[in-house]
N, C-alpha and C positions, 0 to 999 in steps of 0.2 A: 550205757552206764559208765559210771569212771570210781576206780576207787579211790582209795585215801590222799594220795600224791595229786588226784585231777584229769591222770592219766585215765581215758577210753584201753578197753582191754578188746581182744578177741573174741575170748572168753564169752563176753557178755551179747555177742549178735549171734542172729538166727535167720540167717537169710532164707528165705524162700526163693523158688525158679518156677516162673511160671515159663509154658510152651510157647509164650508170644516172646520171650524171653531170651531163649533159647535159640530159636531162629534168631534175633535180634544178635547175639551173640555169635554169630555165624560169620565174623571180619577177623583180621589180624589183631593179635594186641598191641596196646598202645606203643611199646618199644619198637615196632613195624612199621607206626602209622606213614611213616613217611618215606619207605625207602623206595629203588625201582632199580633197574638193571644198571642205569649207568650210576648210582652212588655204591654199589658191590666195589670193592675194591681187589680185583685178583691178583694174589703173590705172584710175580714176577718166577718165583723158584716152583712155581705148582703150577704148570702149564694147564693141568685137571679143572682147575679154577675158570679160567677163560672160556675153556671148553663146556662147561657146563653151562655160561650164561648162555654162549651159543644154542645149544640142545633146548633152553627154556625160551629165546625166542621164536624157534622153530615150531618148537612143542604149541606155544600161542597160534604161531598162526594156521598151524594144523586144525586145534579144535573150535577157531572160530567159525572155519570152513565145514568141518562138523556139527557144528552147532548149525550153522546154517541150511545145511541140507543140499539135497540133490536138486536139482528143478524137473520136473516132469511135464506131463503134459496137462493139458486144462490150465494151469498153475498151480501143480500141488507140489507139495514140497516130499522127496523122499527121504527115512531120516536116516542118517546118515552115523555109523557106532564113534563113541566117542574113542580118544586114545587117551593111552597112559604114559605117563612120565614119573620115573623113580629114584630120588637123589641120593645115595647111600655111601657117608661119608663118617668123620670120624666127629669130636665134639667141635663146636668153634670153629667150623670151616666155611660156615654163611649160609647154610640150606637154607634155614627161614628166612634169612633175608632173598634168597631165589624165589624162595617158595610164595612169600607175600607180594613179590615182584611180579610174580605170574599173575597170581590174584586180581594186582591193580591195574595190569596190562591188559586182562580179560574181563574187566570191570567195566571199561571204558566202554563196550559193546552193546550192544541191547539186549543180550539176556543176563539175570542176576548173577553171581559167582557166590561161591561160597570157602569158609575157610574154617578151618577146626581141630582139635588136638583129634586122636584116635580115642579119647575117653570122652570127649564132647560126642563125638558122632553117634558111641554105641550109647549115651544116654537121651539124644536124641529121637533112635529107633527106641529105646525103651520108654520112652513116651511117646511117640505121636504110633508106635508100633510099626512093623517092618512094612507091610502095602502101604501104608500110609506116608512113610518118612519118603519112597522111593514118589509118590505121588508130588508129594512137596519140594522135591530135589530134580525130577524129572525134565525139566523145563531150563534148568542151570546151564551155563557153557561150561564148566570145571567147578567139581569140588578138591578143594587143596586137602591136605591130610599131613599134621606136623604130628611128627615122631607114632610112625606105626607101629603097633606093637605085635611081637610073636608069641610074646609071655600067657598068655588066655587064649588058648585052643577056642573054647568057645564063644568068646566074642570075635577071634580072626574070622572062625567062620561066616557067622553071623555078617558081619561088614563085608566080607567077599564075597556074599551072596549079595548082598546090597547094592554092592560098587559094579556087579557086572550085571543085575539088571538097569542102574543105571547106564551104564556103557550103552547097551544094548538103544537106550532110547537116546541117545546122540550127547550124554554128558561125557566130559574127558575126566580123568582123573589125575592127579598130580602127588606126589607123597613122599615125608622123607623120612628116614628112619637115621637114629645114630649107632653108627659100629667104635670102635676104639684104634685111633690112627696107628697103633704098634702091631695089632691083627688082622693083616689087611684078611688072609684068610678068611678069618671069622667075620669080616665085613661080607666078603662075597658069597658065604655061605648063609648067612643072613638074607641075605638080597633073592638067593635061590630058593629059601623058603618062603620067602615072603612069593613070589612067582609060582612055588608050587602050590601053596594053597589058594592065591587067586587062579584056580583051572583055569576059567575061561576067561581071563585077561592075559595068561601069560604069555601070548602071542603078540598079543598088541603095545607089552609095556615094554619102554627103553628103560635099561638100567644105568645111570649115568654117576660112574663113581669120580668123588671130592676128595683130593688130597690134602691133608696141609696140618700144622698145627694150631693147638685151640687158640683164638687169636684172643679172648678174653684174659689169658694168661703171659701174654706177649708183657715183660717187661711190668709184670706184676711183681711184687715180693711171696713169700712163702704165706701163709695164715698164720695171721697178726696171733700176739698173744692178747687171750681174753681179758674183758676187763673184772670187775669187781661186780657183783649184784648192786651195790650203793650205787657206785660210777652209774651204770647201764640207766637205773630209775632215775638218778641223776640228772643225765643225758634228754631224756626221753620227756621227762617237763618242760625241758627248752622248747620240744618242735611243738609247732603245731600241727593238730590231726594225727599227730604216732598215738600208737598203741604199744603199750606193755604186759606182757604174761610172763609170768612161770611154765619153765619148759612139760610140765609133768602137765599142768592144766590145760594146756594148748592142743599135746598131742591127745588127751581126753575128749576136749572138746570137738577134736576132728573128726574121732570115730564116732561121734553123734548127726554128722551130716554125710550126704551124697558128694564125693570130692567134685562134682557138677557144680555143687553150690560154693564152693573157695573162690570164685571167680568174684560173687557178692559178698564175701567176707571181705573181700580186702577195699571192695570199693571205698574210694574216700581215704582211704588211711595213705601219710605221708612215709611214713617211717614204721617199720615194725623193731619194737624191742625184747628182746629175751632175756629172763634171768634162769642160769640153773641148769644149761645144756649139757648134757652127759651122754656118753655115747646107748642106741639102743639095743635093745636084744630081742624084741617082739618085731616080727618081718613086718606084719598088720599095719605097725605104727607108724614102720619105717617108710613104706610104699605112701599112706599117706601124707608121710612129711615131705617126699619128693612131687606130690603131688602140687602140696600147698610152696614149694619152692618153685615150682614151675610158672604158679600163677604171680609169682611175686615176682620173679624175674621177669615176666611176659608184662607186666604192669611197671618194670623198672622201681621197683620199692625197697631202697637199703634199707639194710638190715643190721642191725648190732646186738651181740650177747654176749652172755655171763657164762664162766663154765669151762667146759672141755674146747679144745680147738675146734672148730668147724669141718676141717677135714679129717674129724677121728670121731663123728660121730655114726658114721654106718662101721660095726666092727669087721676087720677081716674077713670074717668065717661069712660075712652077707655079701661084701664085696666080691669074696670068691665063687659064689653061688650064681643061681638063674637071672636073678636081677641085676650082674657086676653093671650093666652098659646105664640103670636107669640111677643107679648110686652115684657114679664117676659122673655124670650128667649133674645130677642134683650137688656134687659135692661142689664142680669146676661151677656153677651155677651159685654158690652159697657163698662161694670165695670173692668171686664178682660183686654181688651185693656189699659183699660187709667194703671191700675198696671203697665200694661207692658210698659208704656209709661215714667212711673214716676223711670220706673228704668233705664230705657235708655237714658231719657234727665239730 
């Protein structure tokens, strides 16, 4: 639907996800499509960087050897436990692009690979259900796992049982989570919990920590001052295939879908535009605007709004809380877009 200006809104789609879908869904996003070990570019001053691609080639040709099994006698194959690889670094230090590297490295093989946020996976298992997702995954050389989460006891669990009866049947697993480059501490205490709750991988996983800083912020300016609501609608007539909302109808709209489904929200749209952004106070909202910035960053779709700065839209008091790592993520992620918005409008 498009309202009065001709602009398509958000608002107005309803995406469904079916399970052939989902699997389907199961690759890098398109901002990935193309990278591989040798276009990673490592800082010269973050030795960490170099070193990690090393660890990810290695890590490959470990679990292809696992994937493939032992040979036995008769010709049977014995199977052989997958291993783990775990990148735990700060924002903007290139894990996904490692992490899609592996993907496309272990892709080349003859068993399938698989690739997924941490909220893709547990909606996954919540559809095809837990025997069932490990039956469907079983057979994989590596499942990738972008930004693991610690925040949901109960889905950690849930996936740590998952990931290690995979293991157990010869998939590897690969995973990266973001810490905040100024804490390394809390980077590594992260990393320890991520390893204590997977029990039985944490034996088998390298933790391989990235230094560096967020390179999307390299030689950026501060966050633009906003434009005008008029400007933004303005704007947004010109492109084709943008979409326009009101910030209050957007985040409304969000909490009527599975953030599984923002992947199909954004399909197609060139440009997203906002009128009316203000900072929030509801955590609910917040978590799924970081969700839906995730998907829009992973699809490369500038972004432009009306309103409060961009980087003052999570306030302090949430910043300073359980979620600070997936705010500063979503923020240094929002700031990126609208650059990329201010050079395309």
């Amino acid at each position: 639907m498009h309202g009065p200006s001709g602009v398509a809104h958000l608002a107005d789609r309803h995406p469904t996800v079916t399970p052939e879908r989902l699997v389907a869904q199961l690759i890098p996003p398109p901002t990935f499509a193309d990278v591989s070990y040798d276009s990673y570019r490592p800082d010269p001053a973050e030795p960490s960087q170099a070193a990690a691609v090393q660890f990810c080639r290695d890590f490959c040709e470990q679990a292809a050897v696992r994937r493939a099994g032992k040979k036995k006698l008769f010709g049977k194959r014995e199977v052989l436990p997958g291993v783990g690889l775990y990148l735990d670094g700060g924002f903007g230090v290139g894990k996904t692009h490692l992490l899609a590297s592996t993907y496309y490295t272990l892709s080349q093989g003859d068993a399938p690979t698989a690739f997924a946020t941490f909220g893709e996976l547990t909606q996954l298992a919540g559809v095809f259900g837990y025997n069932e997702c490990i039956e469907l995954l079983s057979e994989y050389s590596v499942v990738c796992i972008d930004e693991f989460e610690l925040d949901d006891p109960g889905n950690t669990t849930l996936i740590s049982r998952l990931l290690s009866a995979l293991v157990e049947r010869g998939v590897s697993i690969a995973a990266t989570s973001n810490t905040l480059p100024e804490q390394l501490g809390e980077g590594r205490f992260a990393a320890q919990d991520f390893l204590r709750e997977i029990h039985t991988l944490a034996q088998i996983f390298t933790t391989v920590r990235i230094e560096g800083p967020d390179y999307r912020h390299r030689d950026l300016p501060p966050a633009p001052e906003p434009l005008s609501d008029e400007n933004v609608a303005q704007r947004a007539e010109g492109v084709s295939g943008a979409t326009l909302d009101d910030f209050d109808a957007l985040c409304a709209h969000l909490a009527t879908m599975h953030p599984s489904r923002y992947h199909a929200l954004i399909e197609g749209v060139t440009e997203v535009f906002i009128t009316g952004v203000h900072p929030i106070e509801d955590q609910s909202v917040a978590l799924r605007l970081v969700a839906l910035t995730d998907r829009l960053y992973d699809a490369g779709i500038p972004v432009l709004a009306s309103g409060t700065k961009l980087d003052t839209i999570f306030s302090p008091e949430m910043v300073a809380g359980g979620f600070r790592k997936k705010y500063l993520r979503a923020t240094s992620r929002l700031l990126a877009l609208t650059a990329a918005a201010q050079t395309t409008s």
